[in-house]
N, C-alpha and C positions, 0 to 999 in steps of 0.2 A: 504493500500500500504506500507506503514510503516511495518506495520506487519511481511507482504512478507520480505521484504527488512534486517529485524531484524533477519529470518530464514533464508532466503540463507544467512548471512552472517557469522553465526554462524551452517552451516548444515557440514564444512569441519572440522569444531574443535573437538577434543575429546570431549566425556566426561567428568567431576571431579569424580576421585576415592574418595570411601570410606572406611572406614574402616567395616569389616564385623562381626566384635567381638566386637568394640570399640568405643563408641559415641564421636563425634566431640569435641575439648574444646571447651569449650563456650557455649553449650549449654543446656538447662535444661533437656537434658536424661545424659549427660556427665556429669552436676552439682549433678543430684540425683546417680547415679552411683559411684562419688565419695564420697561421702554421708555412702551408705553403706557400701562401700568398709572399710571404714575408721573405721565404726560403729563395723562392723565383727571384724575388726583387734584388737580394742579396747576390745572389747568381748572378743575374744582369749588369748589374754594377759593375761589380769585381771583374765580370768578363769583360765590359767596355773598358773598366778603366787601365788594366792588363793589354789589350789592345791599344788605346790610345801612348800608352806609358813605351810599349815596345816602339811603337810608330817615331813617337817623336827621339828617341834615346838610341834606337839600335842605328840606323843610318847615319847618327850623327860620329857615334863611334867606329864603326867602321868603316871601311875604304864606300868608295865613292859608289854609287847603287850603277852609275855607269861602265864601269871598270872592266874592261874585255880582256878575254883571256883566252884566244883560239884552242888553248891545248885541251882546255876543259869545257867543251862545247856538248851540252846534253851531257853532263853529266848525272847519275842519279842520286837520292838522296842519301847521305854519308854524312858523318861525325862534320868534318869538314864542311861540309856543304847542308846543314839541315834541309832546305825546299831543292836541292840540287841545284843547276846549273839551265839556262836557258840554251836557245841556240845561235848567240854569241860566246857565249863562256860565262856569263854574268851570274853573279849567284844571288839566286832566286828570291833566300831569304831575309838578305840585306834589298833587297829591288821593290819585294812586295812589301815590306813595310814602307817602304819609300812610299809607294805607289799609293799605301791606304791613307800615309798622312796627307796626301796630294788631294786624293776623292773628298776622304774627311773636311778638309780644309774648303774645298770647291762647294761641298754640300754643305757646308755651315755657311758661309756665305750668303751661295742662293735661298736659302734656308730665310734669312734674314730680310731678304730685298723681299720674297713672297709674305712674309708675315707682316711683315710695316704695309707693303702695299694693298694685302687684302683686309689688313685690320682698319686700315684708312680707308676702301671703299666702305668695307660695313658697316661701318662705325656712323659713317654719313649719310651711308643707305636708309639704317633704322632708322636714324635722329631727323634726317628729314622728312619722309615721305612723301607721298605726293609724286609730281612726275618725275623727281629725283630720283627718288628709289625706283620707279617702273625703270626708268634710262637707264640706270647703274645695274640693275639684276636684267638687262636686255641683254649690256655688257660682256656680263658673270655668263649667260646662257649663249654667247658670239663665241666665246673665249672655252668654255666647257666642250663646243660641237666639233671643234678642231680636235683630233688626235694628238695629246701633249708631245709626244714624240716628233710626230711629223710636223707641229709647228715649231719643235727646237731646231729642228733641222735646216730649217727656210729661216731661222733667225743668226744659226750659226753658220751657214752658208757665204751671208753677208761679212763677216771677221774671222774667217777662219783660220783655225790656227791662233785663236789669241785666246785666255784663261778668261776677260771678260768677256767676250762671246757665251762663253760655255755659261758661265755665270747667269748672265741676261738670259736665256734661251732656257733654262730651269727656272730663273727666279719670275719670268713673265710670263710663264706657262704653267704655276701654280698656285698664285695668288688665288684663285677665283673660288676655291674651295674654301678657304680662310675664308674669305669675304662673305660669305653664306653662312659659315657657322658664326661669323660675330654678329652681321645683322640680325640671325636668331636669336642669339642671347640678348643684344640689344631692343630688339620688339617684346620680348620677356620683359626686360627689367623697365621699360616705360610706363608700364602698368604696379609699381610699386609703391607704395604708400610714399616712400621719401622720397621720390619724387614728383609724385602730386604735393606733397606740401612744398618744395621747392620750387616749384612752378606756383602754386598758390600765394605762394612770399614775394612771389616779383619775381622768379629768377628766369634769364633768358634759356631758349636754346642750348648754345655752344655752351654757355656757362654749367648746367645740366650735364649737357655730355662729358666736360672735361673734367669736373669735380663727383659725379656719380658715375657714370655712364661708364667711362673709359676705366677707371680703375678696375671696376667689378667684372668688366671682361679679358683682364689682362691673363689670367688663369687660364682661359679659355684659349685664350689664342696661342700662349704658350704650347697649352697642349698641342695644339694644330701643330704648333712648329714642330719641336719633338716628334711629332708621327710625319712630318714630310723629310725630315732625312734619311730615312733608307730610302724613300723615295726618289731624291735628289743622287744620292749615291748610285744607285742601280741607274738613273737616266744619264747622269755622266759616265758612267760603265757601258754603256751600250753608244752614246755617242761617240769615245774616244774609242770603242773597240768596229762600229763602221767607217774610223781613217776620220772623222766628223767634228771630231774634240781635241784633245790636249794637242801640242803636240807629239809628234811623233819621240823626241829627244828627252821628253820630259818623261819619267817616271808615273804611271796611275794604273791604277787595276785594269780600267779598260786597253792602254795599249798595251801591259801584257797578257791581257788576256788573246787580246789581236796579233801578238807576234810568237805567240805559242801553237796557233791553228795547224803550221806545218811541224809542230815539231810531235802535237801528237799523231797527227800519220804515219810519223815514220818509229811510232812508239813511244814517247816519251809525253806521256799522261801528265809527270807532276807538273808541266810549266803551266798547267792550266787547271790542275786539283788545288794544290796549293794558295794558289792568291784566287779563287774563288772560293775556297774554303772559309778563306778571313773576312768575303764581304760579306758571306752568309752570315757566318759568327757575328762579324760588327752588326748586321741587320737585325740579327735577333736579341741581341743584347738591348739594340736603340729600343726596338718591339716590347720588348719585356718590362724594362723602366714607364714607356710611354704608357702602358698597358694598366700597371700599376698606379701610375699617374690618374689616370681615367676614374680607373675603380675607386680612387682615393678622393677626388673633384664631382664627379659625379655619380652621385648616389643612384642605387636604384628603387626607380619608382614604381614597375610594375607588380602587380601582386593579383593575388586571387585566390575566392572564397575556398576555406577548407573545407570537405565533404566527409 
C-alpha cells in the first residue's frame, strides 16, 4: 500500500534530466571520464611541446639541414642517421625538424592574419546588422564556394616562390569560418541583460562592442585559431609538396615530402614515413589541446529525459 501511495504521488512529477554527452559529477563514469580527459590533454601537450622543443633546438645544433653528402645518398635508418638519409645524402632527421619548425612557423602566422580578419568581419557582422551583415555573410558565402585549396593556388600563383604568398593564400582563405563562429557568439550575447542596460544608459554601438562584445568572444575565437592550425599546416604541406609553396631550397615538410616521391620507388619508404609521421603527430597533439579547449569553453547543453 505504501508502494501504491509512493507512485501516485510521484506519477504527476517530471522526470530528472540528464545529461546525454556528459556523466553526472560525482560519479565514477564522470570520475573516470575526467580521468582521461585530463590524461589526453597531458599527452597532447607534452607531445607538442617535445615536438616544438626538438624543432626549434635540434637544427640549430646541428650541421646545417642542407648539408649534402653524395656518399650517403638513401641511406636507411641507423644510430647515425635516426630518419636516414634522403636522396641527396641529407639527413633526414636534422631536415624534418627543420622542415616542421618552417610549416609551424608559416601556420602560426596565417593562423593569425585568419583570426584578426575573421574576428573583425564578425565582430561587425553581428554589431551591425542590417544590410551590413547581409553584404559581409554574402562575403563569408563568395569566399566558402571556392575550394580553399584551389583559391590558395591562384593566390600563390601570383608570388610564387615567396613565404608571404604562402602566408596570404592560407591566411585569406580561412578567415571566413572564424567570421561565422564570432558573428554567432556575437548575435548570442546582444540579447544579454548587460547589454540592454548599456545601451539603456546611453551607451553607443562600437562602445558596446568594444567594452562587452569583443572581450566575451575573445575565447571563442581563440579557439577557432587553435583548430585552424593543423589546418594551415597540412594546406602548406600540400602546396609546397605540388612545387606551389616554399621554396624549393628552403627546408618544410611539404618539399620533403615532394623530393622523396622518387626515392620511394626505388624503395626507400622513410624519406616520406618519417616527416609525415611528425605532421600527423604535431596534428594530433594541436587536435587534442584544441579539443580539450572546447570541452573546457563550451559546455554541453544537450540533454534528454530519462526513461
Amino acid at each position: 500500500m505504501v508502494e501504491l501511495e509512493s507512485d501516485s504521488a510521484t506519477a504527476g512529477r517530471p522526470r530528472p534530466w540528464r545529461s546525454a554527452t556528459r556523466a553526472r559529477a560525482g560519479t565514477v563514469r564522470g570520475a573516470a571520464g575526467a580521468v582521461r580527459a585530463r590524461l589526453r590533454l597531458v599527452t597532447a601537450v607534452t607531445a607538442l611541446g617535445a615536438l616544438i622543443l626538438a624543432a626549434l633546438s635540434v637544427p640549430a645544433l646541428s650541421a646545417a639541414p642542407g648539408t649534402v653528402d653524395y656518399q650517403a645518398i638513401r641511406l636507411p635508418p641507423s644510430p647515425a642517421h635516426p630518419f636516414g638519409t634522403d636522396t641527396s645524402g641529407r639527413d633526414l632527421f636534422v631536415r624534418s625538424l627543420a622542415g616542421l619548425r618552417v610549416s609551424l612557423l608559416v601556420a602560426a602566422v596565417s593562423t593569425v592574419v585568419s583570426t584578426v580578419l575573421g574576428t573583425a568581419v564578425g565582430a561587425l557582422s553581428g554589431a551591425s546588422g542590417g544590410w551590413v551583415d547581409r553584404l559581409l555573410m554574402r562575403v563569408v558565402d563568395a569566399v566558402n564556394a571556392v575550394p580553399h585549396l584551389l583559391l590558395g593556388i591562384v593566390i600563390v600563383a601570383l608570388y610564387q616562390g615567396t613565404v608571404l604568398a604562402v602566408v596570404l593564400s592560407i591566411g585569406l582563405t580561412h578567415w571566413a569560418t572564424v567570421a561565422r563562429v564570432v558573428r554567432s557568439e556575437v548575435l548570442g550575447l546582444r540579447n544579454r541583460p548587460y547589454v540592454d542596460a548599456a545601451v539603456s544608459a546611453g551607451a553607443g554601438r562600437w562602445w558596446v562592442l568594444r567594452n562587452h562584445l569583443l572581450p566575451a568572444i575573445v575565447p571563442q575565437a581563440a579557439l577557432s585559431a587553435v583548430l585552424l592550425v593543423p589546418h594551415a599546416v597540412f594546406h602548406e604541406t600540400a602546396l609546397s609538396f605540388l612545387g606551389l609553396g616554399l621554396p624549393p631550397h628552403l627546408a618544410s615538410i611539404g618539399n620533403i615530402l615532394s623530393d622523396g616521391r622518387e626515392g620511394v620507388l626505388l624503395g626507400a619508404w622513410w624519406i616520406v614515413a618519417f616527416p609525415a609521421g611528425l605532421l600527423v603527430a604535431t596534428t594530433l597533439s594541436v587536435s587534442g589541446i584544441a579539443a580539450a579547449w572546447r570541452d573546457r569553453t563550451i559546455p554541453t547543453r544537450r540533454s534528454e529525459l530519462t526513461l
